[in-house]
C-alpha positions, 0 to 999 in steps of 0.5 A: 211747284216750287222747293224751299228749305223747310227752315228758310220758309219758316224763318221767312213765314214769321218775319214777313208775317209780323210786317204784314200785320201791321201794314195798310196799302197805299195807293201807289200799291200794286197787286200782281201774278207772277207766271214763272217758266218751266225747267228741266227739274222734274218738279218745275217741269209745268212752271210755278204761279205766286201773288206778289204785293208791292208797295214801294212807299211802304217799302214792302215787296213780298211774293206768297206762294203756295207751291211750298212743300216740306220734307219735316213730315215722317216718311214723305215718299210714302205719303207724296205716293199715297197723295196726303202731300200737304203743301202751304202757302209761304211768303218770300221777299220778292229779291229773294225770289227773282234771284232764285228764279234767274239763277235757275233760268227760269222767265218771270212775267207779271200781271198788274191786276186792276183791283181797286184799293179796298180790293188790294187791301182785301186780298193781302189781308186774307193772304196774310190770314191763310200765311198763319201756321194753322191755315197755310196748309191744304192738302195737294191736287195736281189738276184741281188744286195746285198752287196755280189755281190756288192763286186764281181761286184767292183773286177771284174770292177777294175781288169786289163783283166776279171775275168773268173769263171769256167765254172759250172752249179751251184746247179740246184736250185732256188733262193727260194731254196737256201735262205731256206736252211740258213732260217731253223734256223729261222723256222718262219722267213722263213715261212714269208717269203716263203708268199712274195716270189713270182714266180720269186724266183723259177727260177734256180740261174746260177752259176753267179746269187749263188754268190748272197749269200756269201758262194757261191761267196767265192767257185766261186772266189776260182774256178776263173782266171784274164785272161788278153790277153794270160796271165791268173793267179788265182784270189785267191792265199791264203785262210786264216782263221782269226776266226773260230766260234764254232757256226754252227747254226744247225737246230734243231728239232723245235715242235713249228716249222710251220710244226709240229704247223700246222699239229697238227691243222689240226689233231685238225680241222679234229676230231672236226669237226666229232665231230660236225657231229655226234653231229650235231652242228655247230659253226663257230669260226674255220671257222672266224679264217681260213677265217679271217687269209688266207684273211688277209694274201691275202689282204697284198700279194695284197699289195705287189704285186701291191705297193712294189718293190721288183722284186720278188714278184710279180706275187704271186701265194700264192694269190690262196690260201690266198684269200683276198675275204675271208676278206669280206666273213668272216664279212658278214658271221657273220650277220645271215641274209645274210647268206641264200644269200651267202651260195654259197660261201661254195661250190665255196671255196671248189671247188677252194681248191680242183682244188689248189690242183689237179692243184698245179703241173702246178703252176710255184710257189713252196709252203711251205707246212705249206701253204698247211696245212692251205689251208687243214684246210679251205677244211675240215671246206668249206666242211663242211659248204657245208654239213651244208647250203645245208642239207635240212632244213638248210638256 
């Protein structure tokens, strides 16, 4: 989950490679994960996890991460949207990385595994295996393969027995609601987002499936045991903290937050529209904006559910209110003499809202509710409409 220059990590890549491929651990080696804080950046929001070997005889201290991306590949926007976004694993010299992460205000904490000297040797042999050029890459799943659960797949593959995590139910949470919980501080961003997410995401996380985010697979490898025949040990032995950020990332009252913008602007619909009853006008300029945005917005969930990848996308239930119908409806709306011919789609969208609505508790979808405050907004001015088309001497 974290950025580096394209040419910096490649230069890197190869220098530490060459180290790594002569070096065998001493005993005083020690083989850690880093839990790192989040921060305000979009792509740093949820925290980052990396494995880090250091054996001060040897002098060798390096960091592998597998939250690496490049922008070398044509057209990456398109290809992060469509979920082919291949990340890789790089190693970082472990200065370079703590400077980079205090710099940024970002807290480092550490866990000493207790892994035996053949296990340690194991584990940076594979690492410095999957670092080559033609292993490194995997392809990107934000809940099932990230560069969190990487790290905890790589530990328990190399480790002599099997990593036995206690027995825990979890927080009884969905993976929507754990991903919103680090996306309030970027109130806006986790209104997009809540738009992509689909069905899939409002399925409870396991125990096992939480350590997608860092946090949580710092507190489960806390909990854990290497079980190895009758032999049994902690898969942790120290908790260290190597730098403690004073940044918190607090969610602070935001009256520019999506809540707060969209409930104001329903307010603003509701009286202007009884003032156009009772003025007995009409204009449309509320109802092009509605119709134009929430189609719009069904037009690119189309998109992704039908082109992208991404697992959780799709089914999308936001379809059965940002109705990409309403994109064709808006533009021939505008042509006035079509409107005595679909004057029936007024009274179909209200009806269609309001069943969204009595009907929302048996969709198996949560929904922002700044969703339901647009989709609140186009009931009033559909309803509206309804009045003003089928009043007698209307269209």
């Amino acid at each position: 989950m974290r950025k580096f220059i394209v040419t910096t990590v490649l230069a890197l890549l190869f220098t530490v490679s060459n180290q790594v491929e002569a070096i065998t651990l001493s005993p005083k080696a020690e083989v850690s994960v880093l839990t790192c804080g989040p921060s305000s950046l979009i792509h740093a929001i949820y925290g980052h996890t990396a494995i880090r070997v250091n054996d001060p005889l040897r002098g060798f201290d390096v960091v592998f991460n597998y939250g690496v991306f490049s922008f070398s590949k044509p057209n990456f926007v398109y290809r992060f949207a469509k979920g082919q976004t291949d990340y890789m694993l790089a190693p970082e010299y472990f200065t370079d990385f703590y400077k980079g992460y205090k710099k940024n205000g970002r807290s480092i904490k550490e866990q000493i595994l207790d892994l035996t000297p053949s296990e340690k040797q194991k584990l940076l042999d594979f690492l410095f295996e999957n670092a080559k050029p033609e292993n490194r890459e995997y392809r990107y799943n934000f809940f099932f393969d990230n560069c969190a659960t990487r790290v905890r797949d790589v530990i328990e593959n190399q480790v002599d027995g099997k990593i036995v995590f206690k027995e825990y139910n979890g927080l009884n949470k969905t993976f929507r609601q754990h991903v919103t919980v680090y996306q309030k501080i970027l109130p806006w961003t986790d209104f997009g987002i809540h738009i992509t997410l689909g069905s899939p995401s409002d399925v409870v996380a396991t125990a096992y499936e939480e350590m997608f985010l860092p946090d949580f697979l710092m507190k489960h490898f806390d909990e854990a045991k290497i079980v190895n025949g009758a032999e049994e040990r902690l898969l942790v032995k120290e908790t260290r903290t190597i730098y403690n950020s004073e940044n918190k990332n607090k969610t602070a009252l935001n009256l520019l937050a999506p809540v707060f913008v969209f409930s104001l602007l329903l307010v603003l619909v509701v009286v202007f529209t009884f003032w156009e009853m009772k003025k007995k006008k009409n204009s449309h300029f509320i109802d092009y904006v509605l119709l134009f945005i929430t189609g719009l917005a069904g037009m690119v969930l189309l998109w992704f559910v039908f082109v992208s990848e991404h697992p959780a996308m799709k089914p999308n239930y936001n379809l059965l209110w940002a109705l990409p119908a309403n994109l064709l409806f808006v533009v021939l709306w505008m042509v006035k003499r079509l409107r005595r011919y679909l004057k029936w789609y007024w009274p179909a969208l209200s009806i269609w809202i309001i069943l969204f609505f009595l009907l929302n508790f048996l969709i198996p979808q949560a929904f922002h509710v700044g969703f339901i405050l647009i989709t609140a907004m186009l009931l009033v001015r559909s309803a509206f409409q309804t009045y003003q088309v089928y009043r007698p001497g209307k269209i």
